[in-house]
Z-matrix of the N, CA and C atoms (Angstrom, degrees):
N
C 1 1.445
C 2 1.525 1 108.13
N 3 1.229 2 120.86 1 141.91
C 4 1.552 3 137.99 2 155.16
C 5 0.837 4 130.91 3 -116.30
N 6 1.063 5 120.47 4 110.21
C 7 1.705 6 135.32 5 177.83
C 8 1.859 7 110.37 6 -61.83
N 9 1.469 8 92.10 7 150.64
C 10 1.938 9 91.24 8 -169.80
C 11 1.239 10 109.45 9 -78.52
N 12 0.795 11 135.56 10 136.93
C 13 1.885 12 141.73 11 166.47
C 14 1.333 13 111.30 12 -9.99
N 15 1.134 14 116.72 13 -58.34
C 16 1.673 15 123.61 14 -161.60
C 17 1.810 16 101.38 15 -93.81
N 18 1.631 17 117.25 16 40.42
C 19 1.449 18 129.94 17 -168.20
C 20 1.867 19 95.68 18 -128.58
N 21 1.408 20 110.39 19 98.63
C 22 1.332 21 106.27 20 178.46
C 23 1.713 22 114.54 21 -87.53
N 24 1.078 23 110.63 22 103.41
C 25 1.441 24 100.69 23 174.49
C 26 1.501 25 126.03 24 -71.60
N 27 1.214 26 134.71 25 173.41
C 28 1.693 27 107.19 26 -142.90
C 29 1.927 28 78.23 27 -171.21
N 30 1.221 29 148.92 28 54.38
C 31 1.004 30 123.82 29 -168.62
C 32 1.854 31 86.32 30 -110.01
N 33 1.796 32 89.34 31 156.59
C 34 1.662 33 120.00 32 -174.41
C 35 1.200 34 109.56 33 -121.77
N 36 1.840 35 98.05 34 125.02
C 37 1.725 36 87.53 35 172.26
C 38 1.344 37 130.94 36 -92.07
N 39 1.563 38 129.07 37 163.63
C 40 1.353 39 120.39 38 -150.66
C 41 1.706 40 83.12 39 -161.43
N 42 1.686 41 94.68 40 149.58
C 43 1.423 42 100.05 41 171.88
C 44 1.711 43 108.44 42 57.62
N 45 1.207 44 136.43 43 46.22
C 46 1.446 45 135.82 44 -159.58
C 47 1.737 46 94.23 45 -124.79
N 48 1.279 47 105.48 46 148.84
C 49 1.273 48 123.32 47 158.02
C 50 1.621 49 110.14 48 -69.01
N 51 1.483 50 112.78 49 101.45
C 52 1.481 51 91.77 50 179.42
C 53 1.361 52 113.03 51 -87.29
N 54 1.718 53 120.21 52 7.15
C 55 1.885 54 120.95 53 -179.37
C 56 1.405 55 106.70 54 -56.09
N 57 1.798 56 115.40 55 -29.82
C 58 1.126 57 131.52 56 -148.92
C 59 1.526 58 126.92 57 -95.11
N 60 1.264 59 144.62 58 -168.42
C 61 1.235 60 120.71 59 106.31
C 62 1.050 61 144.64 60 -89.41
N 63 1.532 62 118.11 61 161.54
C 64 1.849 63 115.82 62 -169.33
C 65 1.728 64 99.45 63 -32.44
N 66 1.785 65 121.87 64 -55.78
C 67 1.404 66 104.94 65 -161.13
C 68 1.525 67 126.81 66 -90.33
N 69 1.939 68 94.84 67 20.27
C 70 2.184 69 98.90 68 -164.03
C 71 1.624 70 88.88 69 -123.18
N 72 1.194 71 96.23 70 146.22
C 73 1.916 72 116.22 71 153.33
C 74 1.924 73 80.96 72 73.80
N 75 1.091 74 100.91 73 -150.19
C 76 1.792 75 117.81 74 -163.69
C 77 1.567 76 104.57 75 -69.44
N 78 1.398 77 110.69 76 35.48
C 79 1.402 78 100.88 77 160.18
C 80 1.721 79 109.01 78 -142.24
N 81 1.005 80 77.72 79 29.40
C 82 1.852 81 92.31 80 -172.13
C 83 1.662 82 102.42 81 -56.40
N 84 1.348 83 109.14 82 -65.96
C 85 1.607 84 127.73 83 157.45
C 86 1.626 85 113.75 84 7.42
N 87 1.767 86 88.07 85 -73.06
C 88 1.664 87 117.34 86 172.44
C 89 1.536 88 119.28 87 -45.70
N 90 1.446 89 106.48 88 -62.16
C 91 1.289 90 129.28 89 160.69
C 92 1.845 91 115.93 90 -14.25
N 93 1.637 92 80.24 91 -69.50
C 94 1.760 93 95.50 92 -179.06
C 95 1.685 94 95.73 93 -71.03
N 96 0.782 95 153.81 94 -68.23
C 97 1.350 96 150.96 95 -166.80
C 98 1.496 97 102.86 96 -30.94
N 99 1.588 98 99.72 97 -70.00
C 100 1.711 99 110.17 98 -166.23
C 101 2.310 100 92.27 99 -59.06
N 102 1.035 101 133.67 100 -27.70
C 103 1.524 102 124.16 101 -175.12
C 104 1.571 103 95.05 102 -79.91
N 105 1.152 104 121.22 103 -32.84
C 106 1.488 105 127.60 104 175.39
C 107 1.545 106 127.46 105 -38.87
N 108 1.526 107 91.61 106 -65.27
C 109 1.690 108 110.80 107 166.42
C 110 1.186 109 123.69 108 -78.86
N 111 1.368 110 111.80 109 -29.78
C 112 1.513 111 116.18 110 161.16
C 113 1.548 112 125.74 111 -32.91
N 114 1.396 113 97.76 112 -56.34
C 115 1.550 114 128.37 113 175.91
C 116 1.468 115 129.25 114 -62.86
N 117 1.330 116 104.28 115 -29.68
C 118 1.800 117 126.73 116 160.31
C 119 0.980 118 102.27 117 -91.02
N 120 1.654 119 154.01 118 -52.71
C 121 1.212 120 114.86 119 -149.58
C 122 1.752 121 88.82 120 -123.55
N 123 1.827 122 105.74 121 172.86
C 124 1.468 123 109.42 122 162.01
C 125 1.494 124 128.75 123 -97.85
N 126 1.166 125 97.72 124 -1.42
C 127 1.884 126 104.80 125 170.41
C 128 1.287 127 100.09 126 -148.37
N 129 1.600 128 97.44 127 127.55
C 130 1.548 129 111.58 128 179.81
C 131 1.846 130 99.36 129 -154.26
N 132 1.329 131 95.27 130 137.13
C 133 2.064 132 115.50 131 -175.07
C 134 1.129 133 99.53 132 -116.47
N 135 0.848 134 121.69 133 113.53
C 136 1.812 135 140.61 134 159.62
C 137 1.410 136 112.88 135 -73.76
N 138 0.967 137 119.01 136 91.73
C 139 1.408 138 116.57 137 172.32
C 140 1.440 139 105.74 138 -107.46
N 141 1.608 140 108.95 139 135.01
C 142 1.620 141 144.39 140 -168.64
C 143 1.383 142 128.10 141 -117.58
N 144 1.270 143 113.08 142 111.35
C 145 1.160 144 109.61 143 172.27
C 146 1.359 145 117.81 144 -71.44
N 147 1.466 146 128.45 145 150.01
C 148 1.027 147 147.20 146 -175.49
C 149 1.324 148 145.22 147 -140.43
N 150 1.326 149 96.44 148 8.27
C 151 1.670 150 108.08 149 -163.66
C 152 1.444 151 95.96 150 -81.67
N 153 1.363 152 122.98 151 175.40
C 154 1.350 153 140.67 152 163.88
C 155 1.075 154 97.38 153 -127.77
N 156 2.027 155 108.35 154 97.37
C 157 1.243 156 155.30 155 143.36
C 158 1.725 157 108.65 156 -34.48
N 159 1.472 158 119.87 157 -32.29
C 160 1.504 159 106.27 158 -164.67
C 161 1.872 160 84.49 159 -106.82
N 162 0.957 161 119.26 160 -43.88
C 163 1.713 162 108.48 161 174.78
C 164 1.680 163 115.48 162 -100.55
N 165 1.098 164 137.05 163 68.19
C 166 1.929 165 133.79 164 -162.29
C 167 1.387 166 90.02 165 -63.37
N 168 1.175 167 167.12 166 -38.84
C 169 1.035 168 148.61 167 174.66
C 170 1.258 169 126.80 168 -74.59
N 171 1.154 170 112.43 169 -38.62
C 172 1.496 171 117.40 170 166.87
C 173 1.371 172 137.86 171 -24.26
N 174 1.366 173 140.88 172 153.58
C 175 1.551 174 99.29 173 145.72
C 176 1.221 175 140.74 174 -104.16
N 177 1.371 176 134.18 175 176.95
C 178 1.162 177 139.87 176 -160.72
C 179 1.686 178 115.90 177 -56.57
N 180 1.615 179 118.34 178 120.69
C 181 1.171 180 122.01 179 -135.40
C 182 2.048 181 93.57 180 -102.02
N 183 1.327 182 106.98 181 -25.32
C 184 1.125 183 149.85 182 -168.86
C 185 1.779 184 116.26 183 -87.06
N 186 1.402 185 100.64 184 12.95
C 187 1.673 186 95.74 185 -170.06
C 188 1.364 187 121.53 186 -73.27
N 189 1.542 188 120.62 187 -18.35
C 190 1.482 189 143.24 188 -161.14
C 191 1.874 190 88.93 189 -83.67
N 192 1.449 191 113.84 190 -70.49
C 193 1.131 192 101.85 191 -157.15
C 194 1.702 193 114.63 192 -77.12
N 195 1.838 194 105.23 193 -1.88
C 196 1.538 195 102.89 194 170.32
C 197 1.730 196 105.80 195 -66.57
N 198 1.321 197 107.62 196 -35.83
C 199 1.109 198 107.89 197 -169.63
C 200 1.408 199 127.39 198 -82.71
N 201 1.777 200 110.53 199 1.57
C 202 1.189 201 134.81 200 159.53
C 203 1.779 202 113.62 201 -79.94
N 204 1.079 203 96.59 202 -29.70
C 205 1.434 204 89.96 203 -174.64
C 206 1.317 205 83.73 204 -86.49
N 207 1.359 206 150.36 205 -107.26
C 208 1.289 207 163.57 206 -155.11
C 209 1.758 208 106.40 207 -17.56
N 210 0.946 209 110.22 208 -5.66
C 211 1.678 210 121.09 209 178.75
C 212 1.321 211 103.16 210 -102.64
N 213 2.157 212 128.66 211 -49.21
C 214 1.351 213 130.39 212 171.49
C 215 1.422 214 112.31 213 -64.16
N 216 1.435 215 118.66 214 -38.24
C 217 1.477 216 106.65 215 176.24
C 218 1.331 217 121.34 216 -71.54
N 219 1.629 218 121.98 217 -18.83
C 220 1.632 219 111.13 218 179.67
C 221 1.514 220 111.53 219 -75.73
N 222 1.660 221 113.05 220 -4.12
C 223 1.154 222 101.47 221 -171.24
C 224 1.958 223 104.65 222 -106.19
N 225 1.550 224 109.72 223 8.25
C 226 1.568 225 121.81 224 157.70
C 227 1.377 226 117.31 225 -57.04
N 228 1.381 227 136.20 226 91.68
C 229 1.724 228 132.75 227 -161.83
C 230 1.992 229 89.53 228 -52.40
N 231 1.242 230 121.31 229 -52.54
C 232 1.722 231 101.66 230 169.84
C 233 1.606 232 158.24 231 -75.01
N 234 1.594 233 66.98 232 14.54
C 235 1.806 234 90.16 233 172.75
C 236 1.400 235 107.56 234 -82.88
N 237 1.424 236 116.36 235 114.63
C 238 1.532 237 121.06 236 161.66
C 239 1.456 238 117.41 237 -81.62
N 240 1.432 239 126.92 238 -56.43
C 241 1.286 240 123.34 239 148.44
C 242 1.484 241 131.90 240 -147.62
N 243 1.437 242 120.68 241 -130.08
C 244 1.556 243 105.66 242 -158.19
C 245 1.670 244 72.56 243 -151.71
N 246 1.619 245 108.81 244 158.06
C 247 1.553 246 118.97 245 173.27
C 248 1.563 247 82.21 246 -157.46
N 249 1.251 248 117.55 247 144.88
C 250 1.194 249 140.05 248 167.01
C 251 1.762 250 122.05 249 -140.70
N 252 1.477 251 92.90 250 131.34
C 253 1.373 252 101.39 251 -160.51
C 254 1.311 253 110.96 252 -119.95
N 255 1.916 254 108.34 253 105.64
C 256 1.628 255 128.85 254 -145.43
C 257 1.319 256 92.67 255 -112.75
N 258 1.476 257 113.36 256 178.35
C 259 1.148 258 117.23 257 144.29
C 260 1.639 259 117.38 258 -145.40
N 261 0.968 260 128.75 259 179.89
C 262 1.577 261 146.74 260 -149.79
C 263 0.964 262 140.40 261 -165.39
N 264 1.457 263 129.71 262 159.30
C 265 1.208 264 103.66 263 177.95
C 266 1.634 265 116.27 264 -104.55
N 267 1.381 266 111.52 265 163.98
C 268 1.396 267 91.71 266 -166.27
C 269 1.825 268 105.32 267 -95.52
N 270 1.525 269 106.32 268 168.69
C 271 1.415 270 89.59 269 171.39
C 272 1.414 271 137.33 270 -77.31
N 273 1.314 272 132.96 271 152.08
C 274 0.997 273 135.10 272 162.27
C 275 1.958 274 115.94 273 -29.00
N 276 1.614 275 101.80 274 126.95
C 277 1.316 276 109.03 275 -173.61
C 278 1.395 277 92.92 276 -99.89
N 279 1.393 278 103.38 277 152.29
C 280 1.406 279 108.12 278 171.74
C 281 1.582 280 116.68 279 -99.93
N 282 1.016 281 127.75 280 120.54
C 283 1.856 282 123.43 281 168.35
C 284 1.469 283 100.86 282 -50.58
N 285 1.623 284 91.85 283 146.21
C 286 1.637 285 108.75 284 150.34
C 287 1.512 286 122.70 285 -43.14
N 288 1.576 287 97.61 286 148.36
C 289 1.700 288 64.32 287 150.80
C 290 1.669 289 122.83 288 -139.92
């Protein structure tokens, strides 16, 4: 199957090994999925969660293998881009005074 040009695929990962990347160790699965859609459609956004759920303030414990995946997906010919959805802390507000 091929999807029509003007068909943005939009898939989110869930349930992921974040030690990993999306395509090594227990997300291999994923891997094949994301080469899957790649292969049907011509624009496709991967958007990733990323937070660290067991520390939210913390920071991101996981930066090596985001940046492993984000290196395998530019080389997906249907990857248009990458969105990742972090969190942080925000900055310090200042009072009036």
């Amino acid at each position: 199957m091929v999807l029509p040009d003007y068909i943005l695929v939009y898939p989110m990962t869930i349930q992921v090994d974040y030690s990993m990347p999306l395509n090594l160790g227990r997300n291999v699965q994923l891997g094949r999925d994301l080469v899957g859609w790649s292969a049907m459609a011509k624009h496709m956004l991967v958007w990733d969660h990323v937070t660290n759920l067991a520390g939210f303030l913390q920071p991101t414990p996981n930066i090596y293998p985001i940046s492993a995946s984000i290196k395998w997906l530019a080389t997906l010919p249907g990857v248009s881009g990458y969105s990742r959805k972090g969190a942080g802390r925000r900055p310090p507000q200042s009072s009036p005074a």
